[in-house]
MIMARTOR-684933 format. One record per residue (C-alpha): y, x, z. Coordinates in steps of 0.001 Angstrom, whole numbers, plus 500000, padded with zeros to 6 digits. Layout:
REM residues N
<north=Y, east=X, up=Z>
...
//
This chain:
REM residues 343
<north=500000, east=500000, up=500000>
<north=503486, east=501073, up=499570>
<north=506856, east=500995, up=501400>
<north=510594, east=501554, up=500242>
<north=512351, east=504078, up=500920>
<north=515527, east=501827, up=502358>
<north=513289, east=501419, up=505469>
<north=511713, east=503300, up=507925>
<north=508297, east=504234, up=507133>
<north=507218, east=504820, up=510758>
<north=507750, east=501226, up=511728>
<north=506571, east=499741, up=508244>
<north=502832, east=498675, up=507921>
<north=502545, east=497424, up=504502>
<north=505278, east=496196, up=502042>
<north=505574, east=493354, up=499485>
<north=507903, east=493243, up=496267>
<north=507884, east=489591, up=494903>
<north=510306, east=487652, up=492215>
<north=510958, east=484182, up=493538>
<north=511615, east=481166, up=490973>
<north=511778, east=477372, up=491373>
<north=510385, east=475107, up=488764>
<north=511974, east=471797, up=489053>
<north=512708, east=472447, up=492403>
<north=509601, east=473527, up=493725>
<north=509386, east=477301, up=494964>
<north=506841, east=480260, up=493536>
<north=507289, east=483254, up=495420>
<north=505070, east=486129, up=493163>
<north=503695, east=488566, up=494531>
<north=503986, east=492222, up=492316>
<north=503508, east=495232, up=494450>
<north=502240, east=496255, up=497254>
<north=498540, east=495019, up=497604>
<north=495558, east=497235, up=496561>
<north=493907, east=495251, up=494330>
<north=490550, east=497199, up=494469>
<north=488738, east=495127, up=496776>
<north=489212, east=492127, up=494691>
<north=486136, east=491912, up=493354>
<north=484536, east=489657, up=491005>
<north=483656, east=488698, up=487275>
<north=486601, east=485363, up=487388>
<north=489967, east=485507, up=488880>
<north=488060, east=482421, up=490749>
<north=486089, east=485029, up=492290>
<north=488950, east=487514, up=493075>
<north=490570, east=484484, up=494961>
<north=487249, east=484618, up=496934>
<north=487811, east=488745, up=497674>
<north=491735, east=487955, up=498122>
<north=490897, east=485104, up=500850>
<north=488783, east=487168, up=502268>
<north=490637, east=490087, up=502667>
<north=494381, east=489329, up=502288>
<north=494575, east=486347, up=503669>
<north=496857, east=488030, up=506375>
<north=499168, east=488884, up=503309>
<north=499340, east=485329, up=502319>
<north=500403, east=483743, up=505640>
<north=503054, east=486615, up=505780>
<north=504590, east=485809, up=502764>
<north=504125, east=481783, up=502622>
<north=504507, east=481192, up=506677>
<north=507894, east=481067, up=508706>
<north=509732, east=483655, up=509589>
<north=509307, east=485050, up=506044>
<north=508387, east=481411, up=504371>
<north=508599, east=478085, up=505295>
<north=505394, east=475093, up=505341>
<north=506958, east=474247, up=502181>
<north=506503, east=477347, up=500160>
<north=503874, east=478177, up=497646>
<north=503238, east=481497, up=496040>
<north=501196, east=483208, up=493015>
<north=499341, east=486592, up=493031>
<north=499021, east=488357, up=489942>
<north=495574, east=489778, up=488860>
<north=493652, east=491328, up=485797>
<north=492168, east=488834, up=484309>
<north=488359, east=488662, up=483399>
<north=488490, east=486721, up=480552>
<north=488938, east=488851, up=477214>
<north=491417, east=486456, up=475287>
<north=493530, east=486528, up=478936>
<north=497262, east=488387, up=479506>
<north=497211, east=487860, up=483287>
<north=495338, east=486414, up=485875>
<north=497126, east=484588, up=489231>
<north=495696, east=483201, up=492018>
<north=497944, east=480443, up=493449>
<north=498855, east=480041, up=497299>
<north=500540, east=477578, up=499760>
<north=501056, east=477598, up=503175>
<north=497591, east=476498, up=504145>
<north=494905, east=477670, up=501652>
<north=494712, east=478276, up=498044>
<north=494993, east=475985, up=494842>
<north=492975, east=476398, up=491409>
<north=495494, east=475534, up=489101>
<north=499329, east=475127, up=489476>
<north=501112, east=473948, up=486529>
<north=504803, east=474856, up=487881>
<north=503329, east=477846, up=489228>
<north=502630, east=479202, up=485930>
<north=505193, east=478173, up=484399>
<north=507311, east=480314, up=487013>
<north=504489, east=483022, up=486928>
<north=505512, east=483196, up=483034>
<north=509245, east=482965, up=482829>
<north=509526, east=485399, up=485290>
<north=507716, east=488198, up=484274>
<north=509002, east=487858, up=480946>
<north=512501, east=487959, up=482175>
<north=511384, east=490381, up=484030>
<north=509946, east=492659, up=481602>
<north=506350, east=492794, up=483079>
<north=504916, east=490565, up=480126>
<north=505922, east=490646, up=476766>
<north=507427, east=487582, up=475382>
<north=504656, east=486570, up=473047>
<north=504862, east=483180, up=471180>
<north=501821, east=482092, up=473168>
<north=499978, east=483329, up=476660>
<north=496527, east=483092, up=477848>
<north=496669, east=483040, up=481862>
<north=493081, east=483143, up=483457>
<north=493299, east=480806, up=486782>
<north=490528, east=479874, up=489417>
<north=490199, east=476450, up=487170>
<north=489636, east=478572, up=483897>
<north=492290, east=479757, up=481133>
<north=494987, east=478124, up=480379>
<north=497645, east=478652, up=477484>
<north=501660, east=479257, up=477746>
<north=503582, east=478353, up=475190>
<north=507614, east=479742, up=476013>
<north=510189, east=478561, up=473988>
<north=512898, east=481287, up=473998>
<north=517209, east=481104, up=474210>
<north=520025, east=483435, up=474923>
<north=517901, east=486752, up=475357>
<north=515397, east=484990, up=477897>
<north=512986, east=481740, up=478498>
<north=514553, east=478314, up=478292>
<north=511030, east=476280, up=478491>
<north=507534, east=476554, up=478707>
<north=504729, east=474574, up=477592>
<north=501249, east=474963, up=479499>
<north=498185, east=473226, up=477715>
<north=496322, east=472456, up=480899>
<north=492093, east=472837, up=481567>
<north=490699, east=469733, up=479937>
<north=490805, east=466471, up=482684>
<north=489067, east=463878, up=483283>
<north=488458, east=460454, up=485387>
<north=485829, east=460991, up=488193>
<north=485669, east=458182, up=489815>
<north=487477, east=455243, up=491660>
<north=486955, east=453555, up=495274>
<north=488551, east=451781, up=498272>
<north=488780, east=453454, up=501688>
<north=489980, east=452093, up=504846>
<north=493355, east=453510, up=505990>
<north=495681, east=452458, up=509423>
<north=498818, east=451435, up=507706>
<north=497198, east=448762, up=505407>
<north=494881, east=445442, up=506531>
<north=493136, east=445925, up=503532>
<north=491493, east=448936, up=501736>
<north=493286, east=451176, up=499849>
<north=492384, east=451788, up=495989>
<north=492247, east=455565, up=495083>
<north=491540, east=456789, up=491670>
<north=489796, east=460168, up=491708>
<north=491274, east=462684, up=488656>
<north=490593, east=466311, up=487777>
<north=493065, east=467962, up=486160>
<north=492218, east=471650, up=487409>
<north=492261, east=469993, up=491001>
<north=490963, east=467134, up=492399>
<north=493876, east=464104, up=492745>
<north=493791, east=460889, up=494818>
<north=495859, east=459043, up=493101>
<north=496990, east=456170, up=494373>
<north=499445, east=452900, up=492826>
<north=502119, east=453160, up=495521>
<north=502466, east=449281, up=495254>
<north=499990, east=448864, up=497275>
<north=502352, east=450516, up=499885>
<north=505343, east=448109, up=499256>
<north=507552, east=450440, up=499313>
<north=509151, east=452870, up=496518>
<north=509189, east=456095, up=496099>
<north=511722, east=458170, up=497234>
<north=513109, east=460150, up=500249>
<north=514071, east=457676, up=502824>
<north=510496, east=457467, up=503949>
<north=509056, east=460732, up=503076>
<north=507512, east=461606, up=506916>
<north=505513, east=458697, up=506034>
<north=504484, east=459594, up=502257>
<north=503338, east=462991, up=504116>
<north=501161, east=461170, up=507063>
<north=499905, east=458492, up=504349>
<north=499308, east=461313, up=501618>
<north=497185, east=463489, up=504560>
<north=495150, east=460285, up=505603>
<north=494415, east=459136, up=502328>
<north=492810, east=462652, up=501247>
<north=490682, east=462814, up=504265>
<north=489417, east=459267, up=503630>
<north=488773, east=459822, up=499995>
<north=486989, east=463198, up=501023>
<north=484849, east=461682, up=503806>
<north=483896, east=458554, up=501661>
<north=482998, east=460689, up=498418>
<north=480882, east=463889, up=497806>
<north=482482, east=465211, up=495204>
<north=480691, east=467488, up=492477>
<north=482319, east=468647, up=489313>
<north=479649, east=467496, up=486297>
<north=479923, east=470300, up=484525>
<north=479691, east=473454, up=486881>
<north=477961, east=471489, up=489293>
<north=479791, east=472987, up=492276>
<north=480881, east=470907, up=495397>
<north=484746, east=470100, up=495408>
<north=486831, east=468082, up=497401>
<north=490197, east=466116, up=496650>
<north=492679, east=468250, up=497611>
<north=495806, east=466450, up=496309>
<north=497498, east=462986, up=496879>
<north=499744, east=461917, up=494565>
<north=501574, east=458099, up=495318>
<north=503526, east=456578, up=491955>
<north=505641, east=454187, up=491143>
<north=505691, east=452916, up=487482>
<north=508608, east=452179, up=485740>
<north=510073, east=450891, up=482122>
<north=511724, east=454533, up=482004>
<north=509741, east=457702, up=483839>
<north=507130, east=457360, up=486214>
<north=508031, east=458677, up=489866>
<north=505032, east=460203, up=491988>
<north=505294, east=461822, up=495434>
<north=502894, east=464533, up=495873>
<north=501026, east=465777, up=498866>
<north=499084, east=469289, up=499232>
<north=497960, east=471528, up=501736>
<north=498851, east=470754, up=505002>
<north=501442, east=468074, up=504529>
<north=503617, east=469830, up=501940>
<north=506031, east=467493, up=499313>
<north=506146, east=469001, up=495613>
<north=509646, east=468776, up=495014>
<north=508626, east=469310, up=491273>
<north=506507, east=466261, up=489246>
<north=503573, east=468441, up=489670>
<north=502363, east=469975, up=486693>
<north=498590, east=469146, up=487399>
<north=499546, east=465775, up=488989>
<north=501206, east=464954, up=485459>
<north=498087, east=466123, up=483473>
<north=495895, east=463655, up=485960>
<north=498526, east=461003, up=485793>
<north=498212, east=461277, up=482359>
<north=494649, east=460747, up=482730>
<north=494818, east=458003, up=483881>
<north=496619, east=456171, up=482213>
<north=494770, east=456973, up=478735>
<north=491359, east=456082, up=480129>
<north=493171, east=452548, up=480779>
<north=494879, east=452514, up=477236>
<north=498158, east=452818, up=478552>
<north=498899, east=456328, up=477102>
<north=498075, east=457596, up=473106>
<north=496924, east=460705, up=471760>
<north=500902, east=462584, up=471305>
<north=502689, east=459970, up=472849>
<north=505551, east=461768, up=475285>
<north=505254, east=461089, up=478473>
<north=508016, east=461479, up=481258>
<north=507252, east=462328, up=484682>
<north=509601, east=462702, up=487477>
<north=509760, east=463763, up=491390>
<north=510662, east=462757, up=494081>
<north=513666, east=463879, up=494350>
<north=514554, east=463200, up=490158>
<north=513184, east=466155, up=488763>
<north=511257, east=465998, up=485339>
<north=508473, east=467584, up=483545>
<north=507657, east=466357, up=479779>
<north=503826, east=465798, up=479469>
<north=501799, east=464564, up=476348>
<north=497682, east=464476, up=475414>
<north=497377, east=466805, up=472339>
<north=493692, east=465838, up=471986>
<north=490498, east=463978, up=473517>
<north=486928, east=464917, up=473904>
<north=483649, east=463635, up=474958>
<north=481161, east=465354, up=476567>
<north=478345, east=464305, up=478806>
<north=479852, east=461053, up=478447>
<north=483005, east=461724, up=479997>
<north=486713, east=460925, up=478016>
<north=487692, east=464856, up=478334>
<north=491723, east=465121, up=477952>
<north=493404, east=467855, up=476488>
<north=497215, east=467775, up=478197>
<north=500213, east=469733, up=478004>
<north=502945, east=469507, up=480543>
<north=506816, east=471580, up=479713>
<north=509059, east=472267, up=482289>
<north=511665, east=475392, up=483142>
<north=511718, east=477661, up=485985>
<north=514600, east=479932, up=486977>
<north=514477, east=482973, up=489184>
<north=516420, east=482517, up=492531>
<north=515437, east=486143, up=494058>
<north=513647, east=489054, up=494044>
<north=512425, east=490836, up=497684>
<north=511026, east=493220, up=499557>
<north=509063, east=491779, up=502515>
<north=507625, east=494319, up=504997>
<north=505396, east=494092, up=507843>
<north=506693, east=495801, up=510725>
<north=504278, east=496614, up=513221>
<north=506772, east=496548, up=516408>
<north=506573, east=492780, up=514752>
<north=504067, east=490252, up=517188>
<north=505202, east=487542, up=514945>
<north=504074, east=488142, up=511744>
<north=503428, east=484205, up=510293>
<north=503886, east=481077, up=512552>
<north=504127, east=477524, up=512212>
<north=506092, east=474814, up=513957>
<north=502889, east=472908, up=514354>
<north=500704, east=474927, up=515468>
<north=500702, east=478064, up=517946>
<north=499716, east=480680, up=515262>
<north=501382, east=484031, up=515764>
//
C-alpha cells in the first residue's frame, strides 16, 4: 500500500486515492490507488468481489462509513477484468455489503476515468461486473463525456407473490425482477400515498420490511446459473401520464437519490412482460427527488422459456472530488455508524 508524501508516514497505515462523481444525484466514490490487488483472486471479477470481501472489507467500511462516508454513500473498486472482450472490471460497494451490478455506478466508473485519463475514450466499453459484462456507450462534448449509455445484463420476470407486511390489513403484491439484482418491486398504490420526500423515513422502514418478507417467503434461484440469490432491492413507483417516479431502497436502509439504473432496466421489465412497454419505445424514469435516467428495450429473447430483455439505461455523471483518505493508526475510529456501535 502506499501513502503521500503531504502526510506523515509514521502515523499513516494505509492510504486511498479515489475520484468521487454523482450520477443523478447519487454518489460513487472510486477507489484507484492504494490497495494491493494481488490477493484478489479469482477467474470473474464476481470472484475477486469474493477475495475483496474477504480481505478488504476493512477498506470498504473506511471509505463508505462515517467519519470518512456517510450510510448513504456507495462506492466502486476498479479491477482487471477476466473476461477477454473487457476494459475494466469494478466491484460495486455501499455502506452495508456489496451489489452485482450498478447502473449509475458505471456510468460514474466511466465518465470519470475518461475525464480522468485512466481509460481511453473509446466509442464503446466493455466493463466486466459481478452480474457479467456489460457495454458503455459515452457520447462525447466540449473535450469530455456529456452522456453515457449502458446496455444492461439481459432481465427478466421471476416471479410474483403477496406477503404479509404491518402497515397494510391486507397482503402486499411484490413483483420479483432481475435486472443484474434481484428487485421487489412493488405498485406504491397499494401504499396510498405518493412518492416523494415528505414520507421518506417511512419508504425506508416499508422498503426494509418488504425485502425481508419477499426473502423469507421465496427461495430464490437464478434459472440459469442455478445459484441461490436473494432480493436485495425494493423499489416503490408511482405511474404517471409523464415519467414514472420510483423510490429505491438498498443495503441497510439507503434512498438512491438517482432513478436507479438497474431499477429502470427491471422497471422496464416489467412493464413489457405486461405489454405496457415496446421493443425501442423511450422510456422516462425519474427519482425521488426529480432526477431522470432515459431507458429503452433494444431487443427480447427467449430462453428456457423466459421473456429475456435486452435494456439500456443513459444518464450523466459529473465528478465532485478527488481524495486522499488515509488510515491513521493513532485513529480508534476508523468506520462507525449512527445505528449501530461499530468502531
Amino acid at each position: 500500500m502506499t501513502s503521500d508524501n503531504d502526510f506523515n508516514d509514521m502515523h499513516v497505515d494505509a492510504s486511498f486515492t479515489t475520484i468521487d462523481t454523482h450520477t443523478a444525484g447519487e454518489p460513487t466514490r472510486i477507489l484507484l490507488d492504494g490497495l494491493d490487488r494481488s490477493p484478489l483472486d479469482g477467474e470473474s471479477v464476481r470472484a475477486k468481489r469474493k477475495s475483496f470481501a474477504e480481505e478488504y472489507d476493512w477498506v470498504r467500511k473506511l471509505l463508505m462509513k462515517e467519519p470518512r462516508g456517510h450510510d448513504d454513500m456507495f462506492g466502486a473498486v476498479i479491477v482487471n477484468p477476466c473476461d477477454d472482450t473487457a476494459d475494466l472490471g469494478v466491484i460495486f460497494m455501499d455502506s452495508e455489503g456489496y451489489l452485482d451490478m450498478c447502473g449509475h455506478g458505471t456510468i460514474g466508473v466511466v465518465s470519470a476515468l475518461i475525464e480522468q485519463g485512466h481509460l481511453s475514450a473509446e466509442p464503446t466499453i466493455r466493463v466486466e461486473t459481478p452480474a457479467g459484462v456489460v457495454e458503455a456507450t459515452p457520447r462525447y462534448a466540449e473535450g469530455g463525456v456529456e452522456r453515457v449509455t449502458i446496455q444492461n445484463v439481459t432481465s427478466f420476470v421471476y416471479d410474483a407473490t403477496t406477503v404479509p407486511v404491518s402497515f397494510l390489513d391486507s397482503p402486499l403484491r411484490v413483483d420479483i425482477v432481475y435486472a443484474g439484482n434481484f428487485f421487489a418491486l412493488v405498485d406504491g398504490e397499494q401504499l396510498g400515498v405518493s412518492v416523494d420526500t415528505t414520507r421518506t423515513d417511512d419508504f425506508v422502514d416499508w422498503g426494509l420490511e418488504i425485502r425481508a418478507a419477499v426473502n423469507d417467503e421465496l427461495d430464490i434461484v437464478h434459472p440459469f446459473s442455478g445459484e441461490p440469490d436473494s432480493v436485495s432491492i425494493t423499489e416503490i413507483y408511482e405511474s404517471s401520464d409523464g415519467a414514472d417516479r420510483s423510490i429505491v431502497i438498498f443495503g441497510g436502509g439507503q434512498v438512491d437519490r438517482s432513478p436507479c439504473g438497474t431499477g429502470t432496466c427491471a422497471k422496464m421489465t416489467l412493464l413489457h412482460e405486461s405489454g405496457r412497454l415496446a421493443v425501442d419505445e423511450p422510456y422516462i424514469h425519474e427519482s425521488v427527488i426529480g432526477t431522470r435516467f432515459e431507458g429503452r428495450i433494444i431487443e427480447t429473447k427467449e430462453r428456457e422459456g423466459i421473456t429475456l430483455t435486452v435494456p439500456t439505461i443513459t444518464g450523466t455523471a459529473r465528478i465532485t472530488g478527488k481524495h486522499t483518505f488515509i488510515k491513521d493508526h493513532r485513529d480508534s475510529i476508523t468506520s462507525l455508524s449512527i445505528d449501530s456501535d461499530e468502531g
